[in-house]
LUMVOTOR-766681 format. One record per residue (C-alpha): chain; x negated, z negated, y negated. Coordinates in steps of 0.05 Angstrom, whole numbers, plus 5000, padded with zeros to 4 digits. Layout:
<kenus>
['A' [X Z Y]]
...
</kenus>
This chain:
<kenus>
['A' [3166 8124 3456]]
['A' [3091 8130 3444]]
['A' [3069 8157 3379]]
['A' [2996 8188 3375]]
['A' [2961 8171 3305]]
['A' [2916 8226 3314]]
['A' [2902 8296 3350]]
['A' [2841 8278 3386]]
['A' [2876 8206 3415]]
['A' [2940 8254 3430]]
['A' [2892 8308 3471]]
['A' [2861 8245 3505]]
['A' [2923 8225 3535]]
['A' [2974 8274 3525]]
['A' [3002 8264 3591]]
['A' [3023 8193 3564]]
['A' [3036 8203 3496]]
['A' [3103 8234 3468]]
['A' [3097 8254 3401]]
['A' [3034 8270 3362]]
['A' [3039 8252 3288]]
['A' [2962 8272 3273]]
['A' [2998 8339 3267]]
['A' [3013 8310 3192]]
['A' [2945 8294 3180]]
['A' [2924 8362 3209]]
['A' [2965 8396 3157]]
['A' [3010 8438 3220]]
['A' [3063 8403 3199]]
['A' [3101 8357 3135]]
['A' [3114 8282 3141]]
['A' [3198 8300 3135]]
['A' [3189 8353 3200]]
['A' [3154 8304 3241]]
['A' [3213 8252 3221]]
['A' [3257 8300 3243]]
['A' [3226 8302 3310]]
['A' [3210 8228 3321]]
['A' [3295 8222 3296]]
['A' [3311 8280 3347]]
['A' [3269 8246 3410]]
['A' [3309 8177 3397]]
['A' [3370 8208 3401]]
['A' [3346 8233 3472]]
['A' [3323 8179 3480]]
['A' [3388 8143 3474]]
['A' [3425 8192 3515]]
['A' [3389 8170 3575]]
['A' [3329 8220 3570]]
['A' [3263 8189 3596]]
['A' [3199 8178 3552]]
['A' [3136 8194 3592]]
['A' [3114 8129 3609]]
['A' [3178 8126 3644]]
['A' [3180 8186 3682]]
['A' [3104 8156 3708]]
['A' [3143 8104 3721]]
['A' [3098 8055 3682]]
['A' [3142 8032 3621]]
['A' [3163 7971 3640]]
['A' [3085 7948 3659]]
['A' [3058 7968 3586]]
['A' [3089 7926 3543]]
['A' [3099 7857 3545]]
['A' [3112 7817 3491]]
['A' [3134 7751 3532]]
['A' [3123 7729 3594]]
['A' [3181 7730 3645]]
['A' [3190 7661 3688]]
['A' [3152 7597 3676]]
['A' [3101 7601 3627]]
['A' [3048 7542 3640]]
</kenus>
């Protein structure tokens, strides 16, 4: 689940971005109602809905926090 910081970085790449909390910032919308959504998406999330990334079928290449095998 990618979160946008900002409007203009959410515009930028809204084809890979799923929520965009600059909407806060913006004043469209409260801290609590973007919570909400960010709760809501999760729960999709958990249910077996996709994020973006992996309907592009790209999640599993963009984050990496170890490397899988032998590391030399």
């Amino acid at each position: 689940l990618k979160l946008a910081t900002n409007t203009p970085m959410y515009e930028r790449m809204s084809e890979d971005m799923d929520i965009n909390c600059g909407e806060i910032v913006d004043g469209t919308c409260t801290v609590q109602q973007k919570g909400e959504e960010i709760f809501r998406r999760w729960l999709s999330l958990a249910s077996n809905e996709k994020s973006l990334s992996e309907e592009l079928d790209v999640g599993n290449h963009e984050f990496l926090p170890w490397f899988v095998g032998a590391v030399m």
